[in-house]
C-alpha positions as CSV (number, residue, x, y, z in Angstrom):
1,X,196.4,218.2,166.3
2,X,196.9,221.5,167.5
3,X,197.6,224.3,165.7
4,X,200.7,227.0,167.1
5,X,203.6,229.3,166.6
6,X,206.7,228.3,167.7
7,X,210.7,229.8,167.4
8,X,212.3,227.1,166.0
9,X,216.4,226.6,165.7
10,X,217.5,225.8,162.1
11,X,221.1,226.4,162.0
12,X,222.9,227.4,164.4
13,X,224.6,230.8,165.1
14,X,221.4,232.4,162.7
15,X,218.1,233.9,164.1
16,X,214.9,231.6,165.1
17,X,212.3,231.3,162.7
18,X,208.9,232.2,163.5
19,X,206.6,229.3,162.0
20,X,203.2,227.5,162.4
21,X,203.3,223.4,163.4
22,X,200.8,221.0,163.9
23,X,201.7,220.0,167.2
24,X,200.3,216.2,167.9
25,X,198.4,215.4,171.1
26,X,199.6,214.3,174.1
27,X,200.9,211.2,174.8
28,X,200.6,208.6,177.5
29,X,202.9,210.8,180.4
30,X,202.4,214.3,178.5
31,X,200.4,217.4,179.1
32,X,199.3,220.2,176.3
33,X,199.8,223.4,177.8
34,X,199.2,226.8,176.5
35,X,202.2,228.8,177.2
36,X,201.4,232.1,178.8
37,X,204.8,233.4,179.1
38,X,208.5,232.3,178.9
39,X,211.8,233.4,179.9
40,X,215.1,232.9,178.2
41,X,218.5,231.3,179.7
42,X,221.8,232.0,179.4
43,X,221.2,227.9,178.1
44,X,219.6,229.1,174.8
45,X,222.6,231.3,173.7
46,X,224.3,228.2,174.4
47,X,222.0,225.9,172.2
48,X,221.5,228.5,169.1
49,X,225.7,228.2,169.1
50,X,225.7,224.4,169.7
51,X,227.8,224.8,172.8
52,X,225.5,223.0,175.1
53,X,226.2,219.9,177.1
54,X,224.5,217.6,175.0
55,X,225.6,218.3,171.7
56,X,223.4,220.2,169.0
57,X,220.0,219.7,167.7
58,X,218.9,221.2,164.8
59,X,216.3,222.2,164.0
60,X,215.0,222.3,167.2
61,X,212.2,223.7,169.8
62,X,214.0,225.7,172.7
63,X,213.2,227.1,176.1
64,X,213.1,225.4,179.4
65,X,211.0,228.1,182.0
66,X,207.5,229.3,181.5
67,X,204.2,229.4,182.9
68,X,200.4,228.5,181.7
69,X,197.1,227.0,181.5
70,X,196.4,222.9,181.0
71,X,194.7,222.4,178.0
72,X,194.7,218.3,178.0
73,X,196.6,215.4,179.4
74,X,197.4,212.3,177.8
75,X,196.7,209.1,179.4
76,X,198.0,208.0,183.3
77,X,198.7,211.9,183.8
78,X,197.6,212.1,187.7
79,X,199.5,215.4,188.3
80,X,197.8,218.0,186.7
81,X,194.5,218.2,184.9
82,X,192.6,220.6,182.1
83,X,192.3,224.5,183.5
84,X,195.2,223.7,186.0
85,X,198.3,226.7,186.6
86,X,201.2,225.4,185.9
87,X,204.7,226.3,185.8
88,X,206.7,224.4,183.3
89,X,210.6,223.8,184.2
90,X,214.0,222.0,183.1
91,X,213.7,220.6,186.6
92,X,212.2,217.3,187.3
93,X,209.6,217.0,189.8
94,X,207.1,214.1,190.2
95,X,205.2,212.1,187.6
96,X,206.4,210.3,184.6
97,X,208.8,211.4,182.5
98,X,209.0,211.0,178.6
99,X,210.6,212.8,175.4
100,X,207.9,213.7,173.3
101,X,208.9,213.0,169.6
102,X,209.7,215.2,166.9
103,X,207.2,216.8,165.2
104,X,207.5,216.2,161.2
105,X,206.9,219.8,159.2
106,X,207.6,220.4,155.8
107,X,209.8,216.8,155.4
108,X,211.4,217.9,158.6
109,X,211.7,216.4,162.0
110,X,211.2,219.0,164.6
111,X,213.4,217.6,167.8
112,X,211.7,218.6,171.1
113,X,212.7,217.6,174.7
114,X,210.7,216.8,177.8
115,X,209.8,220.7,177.9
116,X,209.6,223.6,175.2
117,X,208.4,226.6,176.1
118,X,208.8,229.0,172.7
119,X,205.7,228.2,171.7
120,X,202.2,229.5,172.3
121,X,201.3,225.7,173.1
122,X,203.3,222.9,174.0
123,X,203.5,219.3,175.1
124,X,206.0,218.6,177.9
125,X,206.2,215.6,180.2
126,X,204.3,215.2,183.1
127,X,207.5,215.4,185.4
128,X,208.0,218.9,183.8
129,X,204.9,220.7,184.7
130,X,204.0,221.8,188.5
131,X,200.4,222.8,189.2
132,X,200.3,226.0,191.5
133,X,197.3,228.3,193.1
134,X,195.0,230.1,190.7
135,X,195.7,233.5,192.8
136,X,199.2,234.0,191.3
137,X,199.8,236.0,188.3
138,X,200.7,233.5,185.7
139,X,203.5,236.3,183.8
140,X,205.9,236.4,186.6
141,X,205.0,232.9,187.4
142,X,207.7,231.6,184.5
143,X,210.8,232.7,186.5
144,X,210.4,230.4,188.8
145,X,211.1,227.7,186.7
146,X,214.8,228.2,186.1
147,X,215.8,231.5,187.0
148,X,214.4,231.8,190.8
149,X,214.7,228.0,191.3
150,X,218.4,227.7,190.5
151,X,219.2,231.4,192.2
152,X,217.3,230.5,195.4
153,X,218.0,227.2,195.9
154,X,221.6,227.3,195.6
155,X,221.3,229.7,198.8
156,X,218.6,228.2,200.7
157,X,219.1,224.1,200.0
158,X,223.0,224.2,198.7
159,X,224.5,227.0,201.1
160,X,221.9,227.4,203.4
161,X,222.5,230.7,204.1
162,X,222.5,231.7,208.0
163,X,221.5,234.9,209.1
164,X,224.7,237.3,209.4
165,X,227.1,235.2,207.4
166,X,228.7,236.9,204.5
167,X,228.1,235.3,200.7
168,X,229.4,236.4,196.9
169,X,227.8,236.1,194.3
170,X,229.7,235.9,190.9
171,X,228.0,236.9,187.8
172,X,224.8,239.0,188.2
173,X,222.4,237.7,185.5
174,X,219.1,235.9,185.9
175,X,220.5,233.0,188.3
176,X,223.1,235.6,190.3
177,X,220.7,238.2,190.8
178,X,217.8,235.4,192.6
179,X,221.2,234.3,194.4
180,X,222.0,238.1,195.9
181,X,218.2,238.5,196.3
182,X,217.7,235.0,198.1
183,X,220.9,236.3,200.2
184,X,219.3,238.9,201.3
185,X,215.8,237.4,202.0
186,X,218.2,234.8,204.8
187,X,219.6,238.0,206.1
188,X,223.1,237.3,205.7
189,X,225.3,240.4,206.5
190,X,227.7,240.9,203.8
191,X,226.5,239.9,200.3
192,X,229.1,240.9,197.7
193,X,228.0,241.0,193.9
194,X,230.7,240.6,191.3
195,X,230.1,240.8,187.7
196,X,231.6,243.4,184.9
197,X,228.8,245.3,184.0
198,X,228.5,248.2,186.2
199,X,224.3,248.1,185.0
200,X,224.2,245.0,186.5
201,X,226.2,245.9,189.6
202,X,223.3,248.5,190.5
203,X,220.2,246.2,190.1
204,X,222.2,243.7,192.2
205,X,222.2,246.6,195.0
206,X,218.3,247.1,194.5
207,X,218.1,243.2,195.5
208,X,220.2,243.6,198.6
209,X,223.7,243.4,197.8
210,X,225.7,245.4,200.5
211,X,229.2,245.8,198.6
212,X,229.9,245.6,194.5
213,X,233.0,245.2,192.5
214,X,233.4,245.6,189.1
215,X,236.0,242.9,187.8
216,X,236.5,244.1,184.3
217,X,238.3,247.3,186.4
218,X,239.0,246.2,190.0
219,X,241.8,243.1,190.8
220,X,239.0,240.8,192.7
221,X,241.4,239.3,194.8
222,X,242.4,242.3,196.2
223,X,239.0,243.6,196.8
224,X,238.0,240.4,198.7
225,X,240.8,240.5,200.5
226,X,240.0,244.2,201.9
227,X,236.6,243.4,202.0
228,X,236.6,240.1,204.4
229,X,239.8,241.6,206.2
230,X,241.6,238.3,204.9
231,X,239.3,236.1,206.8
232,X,237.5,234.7,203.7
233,X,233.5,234.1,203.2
234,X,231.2,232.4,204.7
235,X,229.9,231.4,200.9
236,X,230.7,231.9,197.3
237,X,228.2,231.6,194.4
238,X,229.8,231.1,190.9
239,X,227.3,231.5,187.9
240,X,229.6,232.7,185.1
241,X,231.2,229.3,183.9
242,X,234.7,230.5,183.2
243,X,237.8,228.9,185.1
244,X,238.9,231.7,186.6
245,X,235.6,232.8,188.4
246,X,235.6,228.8,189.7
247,X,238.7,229.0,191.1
248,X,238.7,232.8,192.5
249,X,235.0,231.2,194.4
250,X,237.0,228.8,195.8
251,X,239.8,230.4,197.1
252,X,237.6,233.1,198.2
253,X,236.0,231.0,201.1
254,X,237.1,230.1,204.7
255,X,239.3,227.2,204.9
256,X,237.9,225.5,207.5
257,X,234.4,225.9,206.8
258,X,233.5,227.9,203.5
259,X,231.3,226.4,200.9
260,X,232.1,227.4,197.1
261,X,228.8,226.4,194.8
262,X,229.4,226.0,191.0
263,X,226.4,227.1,189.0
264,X,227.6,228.5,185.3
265,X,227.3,225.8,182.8
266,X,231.6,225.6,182.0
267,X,231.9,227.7,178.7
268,X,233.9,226.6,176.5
269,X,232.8,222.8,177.3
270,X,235.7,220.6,178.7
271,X,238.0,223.2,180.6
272,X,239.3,222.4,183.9
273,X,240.1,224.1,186.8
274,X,243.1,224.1,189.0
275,X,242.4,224.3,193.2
276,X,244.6,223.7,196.4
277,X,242.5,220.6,197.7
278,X,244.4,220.6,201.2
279,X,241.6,222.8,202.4
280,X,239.1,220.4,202.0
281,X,240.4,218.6,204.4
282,X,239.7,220.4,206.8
283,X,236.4,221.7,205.8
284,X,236.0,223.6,203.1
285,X,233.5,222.7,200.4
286,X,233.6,222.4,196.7
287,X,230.2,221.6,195.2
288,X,228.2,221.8,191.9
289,X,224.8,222.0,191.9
290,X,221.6,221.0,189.5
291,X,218.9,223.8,189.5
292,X,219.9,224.7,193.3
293,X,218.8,221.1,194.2
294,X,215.5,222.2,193.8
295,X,212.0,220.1,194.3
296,X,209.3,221.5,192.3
297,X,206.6,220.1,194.0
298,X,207.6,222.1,197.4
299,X,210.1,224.6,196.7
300,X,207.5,226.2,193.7
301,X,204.8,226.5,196.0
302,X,206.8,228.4,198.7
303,X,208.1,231.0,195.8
304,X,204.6,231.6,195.0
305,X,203.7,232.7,198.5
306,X,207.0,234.6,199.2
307,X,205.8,236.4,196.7
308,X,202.1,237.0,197.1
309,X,203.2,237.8,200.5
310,X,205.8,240.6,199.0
311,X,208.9,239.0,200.0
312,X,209.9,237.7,196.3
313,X,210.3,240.9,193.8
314,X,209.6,238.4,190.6
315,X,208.0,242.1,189.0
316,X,211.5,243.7,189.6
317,X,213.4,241.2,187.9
318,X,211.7,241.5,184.7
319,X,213.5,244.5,182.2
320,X,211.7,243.3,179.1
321,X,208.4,242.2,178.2
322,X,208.3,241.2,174.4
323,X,206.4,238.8,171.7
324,X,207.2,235.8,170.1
325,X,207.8,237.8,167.0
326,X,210.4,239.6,168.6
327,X,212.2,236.7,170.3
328,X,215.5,237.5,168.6
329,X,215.5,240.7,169.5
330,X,215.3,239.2,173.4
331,X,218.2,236.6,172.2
332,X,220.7,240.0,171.3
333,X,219.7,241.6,174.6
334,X,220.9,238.5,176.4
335,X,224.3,238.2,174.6
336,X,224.9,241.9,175.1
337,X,224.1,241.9,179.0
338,X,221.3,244.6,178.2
339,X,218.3,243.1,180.7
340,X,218.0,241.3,184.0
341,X,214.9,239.1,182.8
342,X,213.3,238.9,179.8
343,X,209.9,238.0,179.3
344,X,208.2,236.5,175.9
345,X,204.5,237.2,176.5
346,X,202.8,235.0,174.4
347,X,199.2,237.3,174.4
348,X,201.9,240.1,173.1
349,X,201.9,241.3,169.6
């Protein structure tokens, strides 16, 4: 047994509760990790309101993106071993996967899913962890697992951006921002950031965006119109989750060969969205995407070295640094569009 604090979810809509658990040993397929650091989704507003694809759990462990240190593996783990970096992810990479069982506390059955990461230690499934080089700061290192992954990887392995193509990004939070910055690491020419905070419309431009509109005062059609002189995008990046952003992405792209990428997780669950599908026909492109279609086991090591080689800006991204104590406090920042990143240190008091 290991002794740690965790933020657990006991009802939802309420604050999480700081307590102490007796988290059991890894199983056959699991890793004990201590959790350096963690970030927190747009996923766990969903969660805490019950809102999220797959029904709610309560109470319940949250957080899908960190980073930290191996502390043990259970048996016929082959991926990682004890003193390994890792960064732990929602994303599946290679090595067996499993749902480690609740933890009983106080007559209670904890649920926790194949990663947790609000938590000072934690066991996750192998498939969930991805060991990376020691020379890599292990605090900026949990981005990667959600944020930069899904961002990135919609514009390098969904879009695959070209150099001097024109892309828009809708909604500039965690995943939109990675998208505008991943934009402008494949040099596209026009990279248009759309969201209706005008805060967020400025750190977009300090991650390359070349044009911003502000939707909550601006008709978006009419901008893009003016902006692509009626000849559409190259791309369009949706990570909102509302109908009306899904649709404007897809209209907003060339007919014959634009690609529109759904990323926000549909909010409220169920809605539809209406589209002209004639386009597709004749080229156009309507896709969803799962984490950017990222691999963890190549794409993870290639973010570490864009950014030890200065080309990721993982330090720029982060607007708060807090402690597990103060993990609500993170939670309200996120509902209120008050950060770009937010970072629960798990060494912070």
């Amino acid at each position: 047994m290991q002794k740690v604090r965790s933020a657990v979810l006991y009802e939802l809509g309420h604050p999480l509760k700081i307590i102490e658990l007796d988290l059991p040993a890894p199983e056959q397929g699991e890793v004990l990790v201590k959790v350096i650091a963690s970030g927190i989704c747009h996923t766990q507003l969903l969660e805490i309101k019950g809102e999220n694809a797959t029904g709610s759990h309560t109470p319940n462990l949250l957080g899908h993106e960190g980073s930290g240190i191996v502390v043990s593996v259970g048996k016929k783990v082959t991926k990682v071993r004890e003193g390994d970096h890792v960064i732990l992810s929602w994303i599946r990479g290679y090595g067996t996967s499993t749902s480690p069982q609740p933890i009983e506390h106080n007559g209670q059955q904890i649920n926790r899913g194949s990663v947790t990461t609000f938590s000072d230690y934690t066991v996750v499934s192998e498939s969930r962890v991805t060991p990376i080089r020691k020379d890599m700061p292990l605090r900026p290192l949990a981005l990667i697992g959600c944020a930069v992954a899904t961002g990135m990887g919609m514009v390098f392995n969904n879009a695959r951006v070209e150099e001097g193509s024109s892309i828009m990004v809708i909604g500039c939070g965690g995943i939109g921002i990675n998208a505008v910055h991943a934009a402008s690491i494949a040099k596209a020419r026009t990279i248009i950031a759309v969201d209706r905070l005008e805060a967020k419309l400025e750190v977009a431009k300090r991650f390359g965006a070349t044009h911003t509109v502000n939707s909550s005062k601006l008709d978006l059609n009419q901008e893009l119109e003016k902006l692509t002189n009626q000849q559409g995008l190259d791309y369009a990046i949706e990570a909102v989750g509302k109908k009306e952003t899904m649709e404007v992405a897809y209209n907003s792209v060339k007919k014959t060969s634009g690609k529109a990428i759904l990323c926000g997780v549909p909010n409220p669950p169920g809605q539809t969205i209406e589209i002209d599908p004639f386009p597709l026909y004749y080229g156009r492109q309507l896709v969803g995407t799962s984490g950017g279609e990222t691999n963890p086991d190549i794409d993870f090591d290639d973010y570490c070295s864009m950014y030890i080689d200065g080309v990721l800006k993982l330090d720029d991204m982060i607007s708060h640094v807090l402690s597990l104590d103060d993990i609500n406090e993170g939670i309200e920042l996120m509902k209120a569009g008050k950060c770009i990143r937010i970072l629960i240190d798990m060494q912070k008091e």
